[in-house]
C-alpha positions as CSV (number, residue, x, y, z in Angstrom):
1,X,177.4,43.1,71.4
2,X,175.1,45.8,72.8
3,X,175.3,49.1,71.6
4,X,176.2,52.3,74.0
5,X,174.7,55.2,72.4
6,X,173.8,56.0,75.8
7,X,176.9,55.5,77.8
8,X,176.8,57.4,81.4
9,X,173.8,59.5,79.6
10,X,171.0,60.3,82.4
11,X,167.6,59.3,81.1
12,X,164.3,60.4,82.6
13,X,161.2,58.3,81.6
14,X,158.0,58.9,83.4
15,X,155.4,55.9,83.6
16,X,158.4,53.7,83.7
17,X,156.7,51.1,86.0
18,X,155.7,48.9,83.2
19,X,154.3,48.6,79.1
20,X,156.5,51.2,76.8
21,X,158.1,53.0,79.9
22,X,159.5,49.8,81.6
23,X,160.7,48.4,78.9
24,X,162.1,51.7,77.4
25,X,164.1,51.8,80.6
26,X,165.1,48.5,80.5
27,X,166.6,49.8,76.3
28,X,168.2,52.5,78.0
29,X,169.7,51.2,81.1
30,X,171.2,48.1,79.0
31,X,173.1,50.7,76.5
32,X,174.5,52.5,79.5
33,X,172.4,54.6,81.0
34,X,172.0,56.5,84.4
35,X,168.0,56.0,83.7
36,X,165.1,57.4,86.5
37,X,162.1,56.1,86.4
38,X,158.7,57.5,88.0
39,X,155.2,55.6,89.0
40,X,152.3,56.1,91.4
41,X,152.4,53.0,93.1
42,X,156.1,52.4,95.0
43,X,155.2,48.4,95.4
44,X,155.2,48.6,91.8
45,X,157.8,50.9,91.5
46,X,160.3,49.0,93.3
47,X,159.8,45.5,90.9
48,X,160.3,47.7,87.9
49,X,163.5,48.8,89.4
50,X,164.3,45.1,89.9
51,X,163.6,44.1,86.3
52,X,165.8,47.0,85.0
53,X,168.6,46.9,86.8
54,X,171.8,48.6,85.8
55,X,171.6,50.6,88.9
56,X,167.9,52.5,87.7
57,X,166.6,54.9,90.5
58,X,162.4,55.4,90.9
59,X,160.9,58.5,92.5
60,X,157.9,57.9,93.4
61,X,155.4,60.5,92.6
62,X,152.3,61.4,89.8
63,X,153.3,63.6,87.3
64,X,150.0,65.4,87.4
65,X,151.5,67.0,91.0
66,X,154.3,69.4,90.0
67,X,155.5,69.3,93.1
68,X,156.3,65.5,92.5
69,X,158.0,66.3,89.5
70,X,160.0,68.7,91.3
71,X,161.1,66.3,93.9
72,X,162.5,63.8,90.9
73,X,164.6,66.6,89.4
74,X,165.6,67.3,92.6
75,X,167.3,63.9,92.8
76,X,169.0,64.0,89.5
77,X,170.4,67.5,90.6
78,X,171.7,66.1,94.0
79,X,172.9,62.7,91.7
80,X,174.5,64.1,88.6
81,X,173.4,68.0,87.9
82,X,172.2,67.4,84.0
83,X,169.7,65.7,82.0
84,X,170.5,64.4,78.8
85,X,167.2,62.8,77.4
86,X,163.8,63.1,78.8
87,X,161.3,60.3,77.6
88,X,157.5,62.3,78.6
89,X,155.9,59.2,78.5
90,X,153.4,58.8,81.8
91,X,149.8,58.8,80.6
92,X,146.2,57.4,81.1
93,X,143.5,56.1,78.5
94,X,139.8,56.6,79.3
95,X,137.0,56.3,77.4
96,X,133.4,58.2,77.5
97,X,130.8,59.2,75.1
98,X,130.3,62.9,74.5
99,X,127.4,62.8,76.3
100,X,128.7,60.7,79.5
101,X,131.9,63.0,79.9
102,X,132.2,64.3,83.7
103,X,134.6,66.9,84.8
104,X,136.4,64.3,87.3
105,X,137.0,62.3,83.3
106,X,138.3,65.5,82.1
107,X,140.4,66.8,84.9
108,X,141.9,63.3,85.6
109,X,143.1,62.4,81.7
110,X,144.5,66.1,81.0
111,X,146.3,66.6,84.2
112,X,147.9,63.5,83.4
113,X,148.4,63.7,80.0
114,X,148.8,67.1,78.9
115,X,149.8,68.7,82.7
116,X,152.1,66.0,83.5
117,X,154.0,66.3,80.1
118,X,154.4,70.6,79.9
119,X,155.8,70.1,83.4
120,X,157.9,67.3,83.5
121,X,159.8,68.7,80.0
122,X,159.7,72.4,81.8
123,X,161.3,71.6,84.9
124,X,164.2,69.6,83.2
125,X,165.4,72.4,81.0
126,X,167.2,73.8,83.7
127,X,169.2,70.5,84.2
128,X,169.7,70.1,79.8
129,X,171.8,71.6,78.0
130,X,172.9,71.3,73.6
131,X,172.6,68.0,72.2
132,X,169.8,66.9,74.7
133,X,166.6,65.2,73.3
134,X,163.1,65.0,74.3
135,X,160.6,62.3,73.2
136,X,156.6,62.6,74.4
137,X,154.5,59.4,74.1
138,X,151.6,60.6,71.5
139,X,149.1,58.1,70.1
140,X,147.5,57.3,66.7
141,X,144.4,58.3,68.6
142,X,145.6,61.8,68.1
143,X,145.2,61.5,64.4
144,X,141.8,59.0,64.0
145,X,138.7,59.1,64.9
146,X,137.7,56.3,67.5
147,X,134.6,56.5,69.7
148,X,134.3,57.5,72.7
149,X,138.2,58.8,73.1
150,X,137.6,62.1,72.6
151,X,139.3,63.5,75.6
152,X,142.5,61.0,75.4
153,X,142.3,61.6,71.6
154,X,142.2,65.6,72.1
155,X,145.1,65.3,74.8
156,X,147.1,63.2,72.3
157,X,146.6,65.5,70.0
158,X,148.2,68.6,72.3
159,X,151.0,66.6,72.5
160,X,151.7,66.3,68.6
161,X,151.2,70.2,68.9
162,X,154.4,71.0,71.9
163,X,156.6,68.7,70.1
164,X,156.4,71.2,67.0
165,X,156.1,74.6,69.2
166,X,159.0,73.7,71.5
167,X,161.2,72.8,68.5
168,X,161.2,76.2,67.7
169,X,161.0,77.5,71.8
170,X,164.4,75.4,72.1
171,X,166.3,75.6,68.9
172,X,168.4,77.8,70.0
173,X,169.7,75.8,73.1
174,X,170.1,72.6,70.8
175,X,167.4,70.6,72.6
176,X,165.5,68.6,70.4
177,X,161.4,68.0,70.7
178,X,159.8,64.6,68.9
179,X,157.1,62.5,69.1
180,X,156.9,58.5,69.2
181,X,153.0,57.4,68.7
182,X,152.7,54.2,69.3
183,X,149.0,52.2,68.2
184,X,148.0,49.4,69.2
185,X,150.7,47.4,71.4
186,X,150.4,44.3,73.6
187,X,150.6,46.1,76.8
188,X,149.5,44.9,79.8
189,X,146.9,47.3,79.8
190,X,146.2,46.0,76.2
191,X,146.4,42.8,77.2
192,X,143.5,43.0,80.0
193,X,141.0,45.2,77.3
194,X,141.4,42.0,74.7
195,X,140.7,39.8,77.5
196,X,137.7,41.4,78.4
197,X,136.5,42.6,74.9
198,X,135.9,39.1,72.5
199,X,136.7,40.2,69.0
200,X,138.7,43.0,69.9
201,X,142.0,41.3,69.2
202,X,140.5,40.2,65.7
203,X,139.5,43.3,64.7
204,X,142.3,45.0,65.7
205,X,144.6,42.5,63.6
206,X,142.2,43.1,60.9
207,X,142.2,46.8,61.1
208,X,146.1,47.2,61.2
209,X,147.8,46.7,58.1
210,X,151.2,44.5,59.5
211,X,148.3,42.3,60.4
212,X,149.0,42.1,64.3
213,X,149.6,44.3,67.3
214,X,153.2,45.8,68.4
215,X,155.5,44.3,70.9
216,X,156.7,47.1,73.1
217,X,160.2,46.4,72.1
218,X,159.7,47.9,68.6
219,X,158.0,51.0,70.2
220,X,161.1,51.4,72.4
221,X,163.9,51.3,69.6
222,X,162.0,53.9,67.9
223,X,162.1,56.3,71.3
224,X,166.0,55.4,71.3
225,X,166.5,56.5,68.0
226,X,164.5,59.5,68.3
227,X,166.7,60.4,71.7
228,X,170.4,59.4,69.9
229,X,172.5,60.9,67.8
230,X,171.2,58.9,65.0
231,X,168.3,61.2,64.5
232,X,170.3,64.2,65.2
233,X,168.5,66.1,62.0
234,X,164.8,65.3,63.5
235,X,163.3,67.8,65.4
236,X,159.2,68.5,66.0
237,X,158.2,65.3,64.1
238,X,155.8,62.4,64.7
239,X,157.2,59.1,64.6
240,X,154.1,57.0,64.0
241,X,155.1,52.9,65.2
242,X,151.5,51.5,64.2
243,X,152.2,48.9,61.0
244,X,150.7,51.6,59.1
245,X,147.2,51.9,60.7
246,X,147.2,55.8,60.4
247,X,149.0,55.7,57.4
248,X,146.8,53.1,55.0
């Protein structure tokens, strides 16, 4: 029997068209959620909606535009008037040298990344109110040196830093701020790089301490813990789901 830690709950989780925000969603809407989803692309928006079922709604819209963000908000105002758990999880991964960074590089994976998140938590706290949680999507990269991510790593790391700052900024409306950073997890995304890269996939298996990569599943229990009442006594932490690469 499924569980309903979530029943009639509304869920917002950004980058929800596919990866660790689809199939988040798909966590979430199967334990009785009123889940929203966002993405860029509304072809791709409209199958993810199809996969998760359970009555999920998509706005349309980059997180990177605050007006866009505005607009979902909007809809959850007009559809229920709260917010119970906001899963910050849209994001991009580039990589450049330090010497081949351009400001279009820059621009693009901060607005995203760091933009995208202090705006889509801001503009829900109207809508949330004690007891709510918030989850951002951080990354091992923004505790390890790898080459070439310094700009995703740096973003990554900003986001390890608002989950501990707005722990103390909302403790005293009940609302709390945690981090899920997932490594390396078989993604689409991640599944095109090992195509592409021979002897990534080995390396990687070598490099992580479990011995192989996540399946996004395991990175979505952890977000649902971190957004339940199970973890009711975790605020402004880093929950890292790697098989102990950062760790070891």
């Amino acid at each position: 029997m499924v569980a309903e830690r979530f029943k009639e709950k509304v869920v917002v989780i950004t980058g929800g068209t596919d990866g660790i925000g689809l199939t988040t969603a798909k966590a979430f809407a199967a334990e009785g959620a009123h889940v929203y989803i966002t993405g860029r692309r509304q072809e791709r928006l409209d199958e993810a909606l199809r996969e998760i079922g359970n009555g999920a709604i998509g706005v349309q819209g980059d997180v990177s535009d605050p007006v866009a963000v505005d607009r979902l908000y909007a809809r959850i105002q007009q559809d229920h008037a709260r917010v119970d758990v906001v899963f910050a999880n849209a994001g991009v991964s580039e990589s450049a040298p330090i010497g081949g960074i351009e400001e279009d590089h820059f621009d693009r994976v901060f607005n995203i990344n760091v933009k995208g998140t202090v705006f889509t938590v801001q503009k829900a706290l109207p809508l949330m109110s004690a007891g709510g949680s918030i989850v951002l999507t951080g990354s091992g990269a923004g505790s390890k040196g790898f080459a070439n991510l310094s700009i995703y790593s740096a973003t990554k790391a900003a986001i390890r830093s608002f989950a501990r700052t707005w722990t103390v900024d909302l403790k005293s409306r009940g609302i709390r701020v945690n981090v899920v950073s997932p490594g390396m997890v078989l993604t689409p995304a991640m599944a095109t790089y090992l195509q592409n890269n021979d002897g990534a996939e080995e390396w990687m298996k070598q490099a992580i301490p479990f011995g192989r990569l996540a399946e996004t599943e395991e990175v979505a229990k952890a977000v649902l813990f971190l957004a339940s009442s199970e973890s009711s006594f975790v605020g402004g932490e880093e929950l890292m789901v790697d098989g102990g690469f950062v760790a070891v």
